[in-house]
C-alpha positions as CSV (number, residue, x, y, z in Angstrom):
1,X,54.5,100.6,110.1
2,X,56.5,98.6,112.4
3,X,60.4,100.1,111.7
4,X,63.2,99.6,114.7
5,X,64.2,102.9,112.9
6,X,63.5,106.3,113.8
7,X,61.9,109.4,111.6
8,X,60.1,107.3,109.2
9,X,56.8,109.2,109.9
10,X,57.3,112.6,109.4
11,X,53.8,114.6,108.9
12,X,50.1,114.3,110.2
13,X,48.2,111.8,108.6
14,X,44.7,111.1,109.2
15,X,42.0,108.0,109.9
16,X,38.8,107.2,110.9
17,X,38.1,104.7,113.8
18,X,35.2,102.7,114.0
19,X,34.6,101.3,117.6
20,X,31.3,99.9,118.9
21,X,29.9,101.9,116.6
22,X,31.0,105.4,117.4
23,X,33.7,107.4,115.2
24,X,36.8,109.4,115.7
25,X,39.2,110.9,113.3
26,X,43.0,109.9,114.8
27,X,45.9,111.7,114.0
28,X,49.4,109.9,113.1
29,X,52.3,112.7,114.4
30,X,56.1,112.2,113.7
31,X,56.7,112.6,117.2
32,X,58.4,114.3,119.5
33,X,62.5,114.6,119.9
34,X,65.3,116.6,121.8
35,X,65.4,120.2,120.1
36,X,68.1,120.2,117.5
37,X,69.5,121.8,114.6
38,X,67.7,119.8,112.4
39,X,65.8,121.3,109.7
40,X,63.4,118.1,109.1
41,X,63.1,117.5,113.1
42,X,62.1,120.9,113.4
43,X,59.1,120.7,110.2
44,X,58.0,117.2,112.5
45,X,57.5,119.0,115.5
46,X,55.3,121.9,114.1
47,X,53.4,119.4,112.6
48,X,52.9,117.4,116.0
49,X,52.1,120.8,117.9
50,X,49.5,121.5,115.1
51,X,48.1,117.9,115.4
52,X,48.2,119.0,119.7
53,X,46.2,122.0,118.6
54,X,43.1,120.7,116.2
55,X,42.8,117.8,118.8
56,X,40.0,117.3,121.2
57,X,42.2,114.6,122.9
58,X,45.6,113.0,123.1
59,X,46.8,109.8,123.0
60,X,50.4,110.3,124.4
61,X,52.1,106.4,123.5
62,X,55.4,105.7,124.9
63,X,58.2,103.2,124.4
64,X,58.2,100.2,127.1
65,X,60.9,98.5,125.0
66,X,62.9,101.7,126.0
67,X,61.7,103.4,129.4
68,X,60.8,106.6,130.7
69,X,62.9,109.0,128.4
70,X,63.6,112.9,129.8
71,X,61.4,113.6,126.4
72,X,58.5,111.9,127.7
73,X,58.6,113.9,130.5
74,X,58.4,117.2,128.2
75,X,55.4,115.7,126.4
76,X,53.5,114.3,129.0
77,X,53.8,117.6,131.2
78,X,52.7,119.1,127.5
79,X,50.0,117.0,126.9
80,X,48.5,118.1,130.2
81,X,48.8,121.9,129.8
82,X,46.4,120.8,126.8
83,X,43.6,120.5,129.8
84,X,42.1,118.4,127.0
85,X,41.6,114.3,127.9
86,X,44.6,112.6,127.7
87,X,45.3,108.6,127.8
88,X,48.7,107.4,128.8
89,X,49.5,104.3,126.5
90,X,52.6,102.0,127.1
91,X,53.1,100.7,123.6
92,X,55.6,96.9,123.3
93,X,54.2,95.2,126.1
94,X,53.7,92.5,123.8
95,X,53.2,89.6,126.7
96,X,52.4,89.0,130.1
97,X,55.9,88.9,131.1
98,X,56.9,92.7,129.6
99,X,53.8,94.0,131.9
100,X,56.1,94.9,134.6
101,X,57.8,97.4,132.4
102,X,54.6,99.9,132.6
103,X,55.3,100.4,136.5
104,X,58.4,102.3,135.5
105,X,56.0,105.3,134.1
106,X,54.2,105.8,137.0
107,X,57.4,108.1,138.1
108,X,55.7,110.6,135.7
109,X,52.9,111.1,138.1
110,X,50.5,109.3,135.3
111,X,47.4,106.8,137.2
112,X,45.9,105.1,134.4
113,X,47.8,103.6,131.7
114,X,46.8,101.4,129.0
115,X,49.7,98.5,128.5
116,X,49.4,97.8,124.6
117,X,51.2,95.6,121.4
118,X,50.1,98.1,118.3
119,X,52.0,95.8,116.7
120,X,50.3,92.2,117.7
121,X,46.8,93.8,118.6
122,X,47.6,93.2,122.9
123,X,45.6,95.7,124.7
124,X,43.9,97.3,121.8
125,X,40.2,96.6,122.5
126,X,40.7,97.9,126.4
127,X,41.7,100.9,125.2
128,X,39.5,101.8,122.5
129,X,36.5,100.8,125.2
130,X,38.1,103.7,127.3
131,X,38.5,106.3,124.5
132,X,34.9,105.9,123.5
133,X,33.6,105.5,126.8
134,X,35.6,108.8,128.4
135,X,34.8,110.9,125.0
136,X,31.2,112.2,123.9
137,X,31.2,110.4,120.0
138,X,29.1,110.6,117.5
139,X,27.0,107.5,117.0
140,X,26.6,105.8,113.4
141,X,28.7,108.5,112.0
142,X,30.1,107.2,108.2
143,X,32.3,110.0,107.3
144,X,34.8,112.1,108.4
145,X,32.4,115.4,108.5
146,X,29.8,113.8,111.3
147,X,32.8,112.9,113.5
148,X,33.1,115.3,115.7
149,X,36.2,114.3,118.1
150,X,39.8,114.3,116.5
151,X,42.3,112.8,118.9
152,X,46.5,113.3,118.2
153,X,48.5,111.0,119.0
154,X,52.7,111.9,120.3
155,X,55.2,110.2,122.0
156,X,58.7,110.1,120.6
157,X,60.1,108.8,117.3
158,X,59.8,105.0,117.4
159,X,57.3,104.4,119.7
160,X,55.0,102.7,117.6
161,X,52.8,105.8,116.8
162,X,51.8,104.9,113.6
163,X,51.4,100.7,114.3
164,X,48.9,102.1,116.8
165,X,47.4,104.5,114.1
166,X,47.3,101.4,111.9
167,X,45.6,99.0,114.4
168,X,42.6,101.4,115.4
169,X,41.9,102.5,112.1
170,X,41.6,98.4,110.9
171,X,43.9,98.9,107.7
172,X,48.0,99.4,107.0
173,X,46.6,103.7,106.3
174,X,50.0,105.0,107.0
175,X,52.9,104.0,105.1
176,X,56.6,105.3,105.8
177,X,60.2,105.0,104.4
178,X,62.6,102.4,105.2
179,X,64.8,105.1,105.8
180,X,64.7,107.5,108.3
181,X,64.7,111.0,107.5
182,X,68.6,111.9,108.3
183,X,69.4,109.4,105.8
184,X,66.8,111.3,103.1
185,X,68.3,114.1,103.1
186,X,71.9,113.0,102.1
């Protein structure tokens, strides 16, 4: 999905990628927002901390359209008490010239990113050589019981978590709503 709206993800959905020949299952979250009220906000955040849980690594994707956030703070700092392999993915640098807004995230304390389009494919085979060259795959696997890594992906609504789901897994596998979830529930 590629929607300048937030919420239109909401649970954990599931694909297989398929890289140089070795598998992992990925795992689309809702993401991550400000604590609120929220009934629906609060259902997507269980569901990202039990994606966090089950996963053997994290693919923690932030905004570059939108800058460093206070939330992406709160999940990168979360992502690392996960002692679990994290990689630190700037999603919308979508040219050359939009590079320079990935320097901004180094205020975290983060050392490698991986600049990335989702949604025009920019990036995408640099980072998928690092996840499968950092993670110990299973070779020739064809299902989803002989993979044996599952990686989550967070970051905060909007992001681009599920274009980025999309691209790795090679197919449009997770479909949203137009409208985001504050306007479901009226």
């Amino acid at each position: 999905i590629a929607e300048s709206t937030a919420g239109v993800t909401r649970d954990r959905l599931y694909g297989l990628v398929d890289w140089d020949g070795k598998h992992f299952e990925l795992i689309d979250t809702g993401g991550v927002e400000e604590a609120g009220k929220d009934a629906l906000k609060t259902s997507m955040q269980e569901q990202t901390e039990n994606a966090l849980e089950e996963a053997d690594a994290v693919i923690v994707l932030l905004d570059g359209a939108s800058g460093l956030h206070p939330v992406d703070r709160e999940i990168i700092n979360r992502a690392r008490a996960l002692q679990v392999k994290t990689f630190f993915v700037v999603n919308k640098i979508d040219s050359a010239k939009r590079e320079d807004r990935v320097f901004e995230f180094y205020e975290a304390g983060i050392d490698q990113m991986y600049p990335v389009s989702a949604e025009h494919g920019r990036g995408i085979g640099e980072l998928l050589d690092a996840l499968v060259a950092d993670l110990p795959l299973t070779a020739n696997a064809a299902t989803s019981d002989a993979t044996n890594i599952s990686m989550a992906i967070v970051g905060r609504p909007n992001a681009g978590k599920s274009s980025l789901v999309n691209r790795l897994v090679g197919e449009e596998r997770v479909v949203g709503r137009q409208e985001p979830h504050d306007a479901v529930e009226r």
